[in-house]
C-alpha positions, 0 to 999 in steps of 0.5 A: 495224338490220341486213338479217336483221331486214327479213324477207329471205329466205335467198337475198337475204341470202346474195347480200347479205352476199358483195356486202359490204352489211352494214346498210340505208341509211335509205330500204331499212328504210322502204322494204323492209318496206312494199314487202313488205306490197304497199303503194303507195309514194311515195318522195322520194329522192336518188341515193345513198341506196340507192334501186335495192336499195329496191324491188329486193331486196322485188320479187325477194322478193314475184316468187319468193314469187309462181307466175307465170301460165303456164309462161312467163308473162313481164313481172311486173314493169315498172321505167320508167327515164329513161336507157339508163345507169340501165336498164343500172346497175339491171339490174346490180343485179338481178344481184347481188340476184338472183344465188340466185334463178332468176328472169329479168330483162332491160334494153331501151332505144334507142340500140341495135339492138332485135334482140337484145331482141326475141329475149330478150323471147321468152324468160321474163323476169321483170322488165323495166327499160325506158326509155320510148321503146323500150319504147313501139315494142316494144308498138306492134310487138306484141314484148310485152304487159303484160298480166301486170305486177304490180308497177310501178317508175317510177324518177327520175320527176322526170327523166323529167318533165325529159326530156319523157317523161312522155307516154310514160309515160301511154300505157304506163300505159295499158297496164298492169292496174289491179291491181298494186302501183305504186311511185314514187321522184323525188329531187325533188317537182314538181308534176307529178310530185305529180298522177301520183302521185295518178292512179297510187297507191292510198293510198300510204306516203309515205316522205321520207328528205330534205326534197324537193329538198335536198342530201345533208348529207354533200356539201361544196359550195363556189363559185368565183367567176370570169369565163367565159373563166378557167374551162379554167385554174380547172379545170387549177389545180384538178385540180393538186390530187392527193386529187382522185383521180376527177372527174365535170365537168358541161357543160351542152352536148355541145359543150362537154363535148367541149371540156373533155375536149379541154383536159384531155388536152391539158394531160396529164390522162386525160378522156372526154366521155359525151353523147347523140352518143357511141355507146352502146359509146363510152359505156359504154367511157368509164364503164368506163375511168373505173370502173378508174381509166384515166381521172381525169375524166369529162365529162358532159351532164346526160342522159349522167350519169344512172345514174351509180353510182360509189360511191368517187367523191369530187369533181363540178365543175359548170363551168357551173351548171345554168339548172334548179335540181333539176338541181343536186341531181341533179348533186351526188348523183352524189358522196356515194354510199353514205354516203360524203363528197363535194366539189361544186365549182362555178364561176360566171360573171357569167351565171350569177348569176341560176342560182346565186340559184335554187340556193341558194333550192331548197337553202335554203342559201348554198354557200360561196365559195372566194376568192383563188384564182388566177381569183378575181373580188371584185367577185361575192362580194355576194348581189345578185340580178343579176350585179355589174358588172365593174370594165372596164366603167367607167361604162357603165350595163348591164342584164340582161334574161332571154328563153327562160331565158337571161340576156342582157346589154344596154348602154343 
């Protein structure tokens, strides 16, 4: 199937075919025609499958096709993000989609000075790409009105479960006309996320381009087994490896994420660390830098790295595994993109066996372990649910004992 046979029209196509997208991903030819007919749509997908084109390229359709209300009528359609990097990597987008049409859209989200929305939202916007928390204090300043939304995105629902906004987004439900079209993606399904659907969407198309929460079929994943203290040398032994050409490093701190990127230049290697305490323009100077090739490891923060969208990047290393299984998924969905293959390599501590138990469980499979490398441990390689006990610990009987989600050791 080719996108002539989606019912585009010309200017869509044309914008398409010189951005060098020649067939549809799976989730854009069941997503694209439904979205046309102004369906509801309850969609499980992963990054990487295409998803922002989605619901993009039908709304860029139905918005042109579509008079607004009033010479400058503004805000028809409202797209909720959880990150300021995905609102800009959306809004990018649009730009290409959109790059034939003559319609307006534009990217609000914290982090920054609201001058400069505030002055743009007095303009003719078309389509607004918002995350929840400036969006909320521009509707309480009374910048803007969502009187006019007709068409509704919430994108990465599960995230903006994750991230604690999903009270923010009910109050800007609250907001919204009940006549309009809602969609909503979210890479995994929890419960959570189920009951908003059935609040928000009437009599939605269910499209599930993966079982919720697996891993993308093209990603080889691999495990290494190492004691928390070895993982800087793992890591430097790793990247010796030259066909690692570009590496996304998960953190699962700012602190550490800044200590890695430290070593890693250290030892000669270009690295950036992204999180919540870097600066908007230092984050988006590292992302660009890593996008060029200045830099060959980026280290991120779970939230840092969402809106991550490089197609070509072919390796994500979890140094530390996420004590959040559906993290994992995200995470490794950053490689993979586009139909491309990926390599996710993870390390493992002995704390992080109990992490490693729930990973495997939710992707209904067991990542294989890389052994005999350099900082191999042995003696972790069985599938006992609690970490092994290291040889050093001689005949001490030890126990684990798990409060407030973390795994704590203790000697009796």
């Amino acid at each position: 199937m080719s996108f002539n046979s989606l019912q585009l029209i010309a200017p869509l196509l044309k914008a398409l075919s010189e951005a060098g997208y020649t067939l549809p991903t799976p989730v854009q030819e069941k997503s694209i025609p439904v979205i046309l007919q102004k369906k509801d749509v309850l969609a499980c997908a992963q990054t990487g499958t295409g998803k922002t084109a989605s619901f993009a390229l039908p709304l860029l359709q139905l918005l042109h096709q579509q008079e607004p209300e009033g010479f400058n009528s503004s805000c028809r359609a409202l797209i909720l993000v959880p990150t300021r990097e995905l609102a800009l990597q959306v809004a990018d987008s649009f730009t290409v989609y959109g790059k034939y049409l003559s319609l307006k859209h534009l990217a609000i989200f914290g982090g920054v000075s609201q001058f400069n929305q505030v002055k743009a939202l007095r303009q003719k916007v078309d389509v607004l790409i918002a995350t929840p928390g400036r969006l909320l204090d521009l509707l309480h300043q009374r910048h803007l009105s969502l009187q006019q939304i007709k068409f509704l995105v919430l994108d990465e629902a599960d995230r903006m479960l994750d991230m604690g906004f999903i009270n923010d987004v009910k109050k800007i439900l609250s907001k919204l006309p009940l006549q309009r079209q809602t969609i909503l993606f979210s890479a995994t399904m929890p419960p959570e996320i189920q009951q908003l659907a059935d609040t928000l969407l009437k009599q939605p198309v269910k499209i599930a381009i993966t079982p919720p929460a697996t891993t993308v079929d093209r990603i080889q994943q691999s495990l290494y087994y190492t004691e928390k203290q070895h993982k800087p040398s793992l890591l430097l032994h790793l990247l010796k490896d030259e066909d690692i050409k570009t590496a996304l490093v998960f953190a699962r701190t700012k602190h550490g994420a800044d200590k890695i990127a430290k070593n890693l230049t250290r030892a000669g290697i270009k690295a950036a660390a992204i999180h919540g305490n870097k600066s908007q323009s230092a984050r988006q100077s590292s992302l660009l830098n890593f996008k060029t090739g200045t830099i060959r490891v980026l280290v991120a923060t779970d939230i840092a790295a969402r809106g991550i969208d490089i197609d070509q990047m072919g390796h994500v290393i979890n140094y530390e595994l996420p004590n959040i299984p559906e993290t994992y998924v995200h995470r490794i969905g950053r490689t993979g993109r586009a139909g491309a293959d990926g390599m996710a390599i993870s390390f493992c501590d002995y704390e992080e066996k109990l992490y490693l138990r729930d990973i495997q469980k939710l992707i209904r499979k067991t990542i294989p372990v890389v052994k005999d490398h350099p900082f191999d441990v042995p003696l972790m390689h069985g599938n006992e649910q609690l970490p092994a006990q290291p040889a050093a610990w001689g005949s001490r009987q030890n126990g684990f004992k798990k409060r407030k989600g973390k795994v704590f050791l203790q000697t009796v």
